[in-house]
N, C-alpha and C positions, 0 to 999 in steps of 0.2 A: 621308054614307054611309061616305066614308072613316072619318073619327072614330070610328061606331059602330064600324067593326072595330076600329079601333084599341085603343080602350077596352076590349072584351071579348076581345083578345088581349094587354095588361096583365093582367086580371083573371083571365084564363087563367094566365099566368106566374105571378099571386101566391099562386092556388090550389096548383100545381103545386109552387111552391118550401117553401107552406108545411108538405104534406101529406109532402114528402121530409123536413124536420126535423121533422114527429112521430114517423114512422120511428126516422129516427138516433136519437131522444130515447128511443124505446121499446128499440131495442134497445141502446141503450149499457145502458140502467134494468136489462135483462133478462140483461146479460151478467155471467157469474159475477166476481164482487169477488175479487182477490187473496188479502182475506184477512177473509173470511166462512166462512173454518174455524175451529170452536173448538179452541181447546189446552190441555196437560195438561204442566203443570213437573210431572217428576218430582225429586223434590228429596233428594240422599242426605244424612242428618244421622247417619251411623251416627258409630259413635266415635273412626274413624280425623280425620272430619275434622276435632277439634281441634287437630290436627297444626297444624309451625307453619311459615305459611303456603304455601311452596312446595316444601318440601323441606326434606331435613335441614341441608344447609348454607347454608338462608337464612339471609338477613339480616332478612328481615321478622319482626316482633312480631306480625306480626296471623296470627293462628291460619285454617285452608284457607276454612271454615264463614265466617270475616270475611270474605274475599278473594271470596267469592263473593255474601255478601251485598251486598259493594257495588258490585261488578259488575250484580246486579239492581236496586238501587235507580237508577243509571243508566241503567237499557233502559227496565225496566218502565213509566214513564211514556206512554212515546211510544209502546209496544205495545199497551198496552190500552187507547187511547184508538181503534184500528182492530180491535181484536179483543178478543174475548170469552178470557179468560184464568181457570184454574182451579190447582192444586195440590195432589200428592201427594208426601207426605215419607214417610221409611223411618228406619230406626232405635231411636229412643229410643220408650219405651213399658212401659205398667206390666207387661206378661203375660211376654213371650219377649225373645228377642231379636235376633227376625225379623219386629219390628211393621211394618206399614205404615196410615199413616193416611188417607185422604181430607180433605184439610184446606178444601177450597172447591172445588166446583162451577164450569164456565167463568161466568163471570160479566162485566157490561159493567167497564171504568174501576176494574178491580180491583188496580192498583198499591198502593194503602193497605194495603190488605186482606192481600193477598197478602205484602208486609215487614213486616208485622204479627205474621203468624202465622210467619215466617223468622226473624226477629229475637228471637222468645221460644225456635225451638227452642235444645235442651239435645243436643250429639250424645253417641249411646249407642249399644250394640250391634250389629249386625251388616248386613251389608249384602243384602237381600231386594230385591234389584233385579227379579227376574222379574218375580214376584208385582206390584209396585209400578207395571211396566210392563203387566202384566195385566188390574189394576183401573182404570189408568187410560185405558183400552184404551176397558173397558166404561161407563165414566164419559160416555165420547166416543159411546156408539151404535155403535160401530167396523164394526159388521157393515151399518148402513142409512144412515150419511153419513160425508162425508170429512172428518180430523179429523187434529189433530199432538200431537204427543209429543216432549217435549225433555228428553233424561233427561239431570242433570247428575251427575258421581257421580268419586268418585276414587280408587276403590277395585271388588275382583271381587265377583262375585256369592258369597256363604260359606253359603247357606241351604238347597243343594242341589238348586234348578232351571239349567235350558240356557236362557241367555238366545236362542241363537242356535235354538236348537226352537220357543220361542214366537215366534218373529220370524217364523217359517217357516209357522206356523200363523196367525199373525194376515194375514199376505200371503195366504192362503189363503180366507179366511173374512171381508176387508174389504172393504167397497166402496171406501174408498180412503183408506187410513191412511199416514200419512207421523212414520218416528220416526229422531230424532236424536239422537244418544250424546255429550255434551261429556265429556271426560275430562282429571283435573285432575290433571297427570304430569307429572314432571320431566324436564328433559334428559339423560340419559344415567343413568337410573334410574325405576327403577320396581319397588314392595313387592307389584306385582300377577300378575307374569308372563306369558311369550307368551299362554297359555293365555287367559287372561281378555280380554287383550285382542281376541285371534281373536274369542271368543263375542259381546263387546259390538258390535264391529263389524260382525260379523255380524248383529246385531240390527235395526243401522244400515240395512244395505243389502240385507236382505228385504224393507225396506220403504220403499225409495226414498228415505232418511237418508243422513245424513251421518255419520262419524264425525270430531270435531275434539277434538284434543289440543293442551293448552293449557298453556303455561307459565308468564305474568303474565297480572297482572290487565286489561289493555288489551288483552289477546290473549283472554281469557274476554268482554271487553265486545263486542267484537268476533262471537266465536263466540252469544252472545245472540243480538244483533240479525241475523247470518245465519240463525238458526232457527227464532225469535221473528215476528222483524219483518215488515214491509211493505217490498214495493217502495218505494211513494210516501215513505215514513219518510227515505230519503237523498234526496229531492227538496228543494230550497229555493227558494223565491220568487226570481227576479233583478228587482233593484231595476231 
């Protein structure tokens, strides 16, 4: 008799232990992923950034547009391998001189893709950062899911929109839009004024963004993957 309880009070415990890790399993499954938001590089190719590379009295050869490209060709890997990654460039373009393109869709493991279409731009014309931040807004669904924007740009907005009005109204009108302003400035100079910088930053943090100003290129790789990235991304296995 004993036994018999015994046995059906194991068989009780195994049920109990096991029905507690379907739980856990369910709701780990169920709980929102860090980073199952899609994003949107806004990418400035106007024509300041053939500048070279971080200011007038660099020493670097490699023009701003370089300096950044290879700062993404470092992130971007490890980024969209957890996240759905898209692009919108501003600049160069047959019509004005306030193009902005849609150049990819968030898309999975689109690191190829995405320095593909970086690496062919030509930078040109002027700088339609709104706008740029606008369509990429809409790209995102911005108003029925939550969604990021990582505008990189090193120069003001010249095209005659308030970067810092749209910020105001997309905070207004998102369900939950997160956009970040990298801005590619030098120490103790800048060709863009208080002015611009107020508006960008402001764009930053209507919408719960960052605004990060960047000097070198380990300082832009850096600003990536804070924007970019994933948590888990600075995680590594210990042997």
């Amino acid at each position: 008799m004993g036994l018999y309880f015994l046995s059906n009070w194991v068989a009780l415990i195994a049920v109990t232990v096991l029905a507690a890790c379907t739980v856990a399993a369910r709701a780990q499954k169920s709980e929102p992923h860090l980073c199952n938001e899609d994003a949107m590089i806004v990418f400035d190719a106007s024509g300041s950034m053939y500048g070279d590379g971080w200011g007038y009295a660099s020493t670097s050869r490699m023009s701003r547009i370089d300096n950044a490209r290879s700062a993404l060709a470092k992130v971007l890997p490890n980024v969209t391998r957890f996240r759905r990654v898209g692009l919108m460039s501003f600049g160069p373009g047959p019509y004005n001189q306030c193009n902005v393109e849609l150049d990819l869709k968030p898309t999975p493991n689109a690191a190829n893709l995405i320095m593909g279409i970086v690496n062919a731009l030509v930078p040109a014309g002027k700088t339609p950062l709104t706008s740029a931040v606008e369509q990429a807004a809409n790209v995102l669904d911005y108003r029925v899911k939550p969604g990021v924007i990582v505008v990189l740009t090193d120069g003001e907005e010249t095209c005659g929109r308030s970067p810092c009005e749209l910020g105001k109204r997309l905070h207004a009108e998102a369900a939950q839009l997160t956009i970040h302003v990298i801005g590619l400035r030098v120490k103790g100079f800048s060709w863009t004024g208080e002015q611009s910088f107020i508006e960008t930053k402001c764009l930053a943090e209507q919408n719960n963004g960052l605004y990060l100003a960047v000097e070198t290129e380990d300082e832009l790789v850096a600003a990536f993957e804070k924007t970019l990235g994933c948590p888990m991304m600075s995680q590594r296995a210990v042997p």
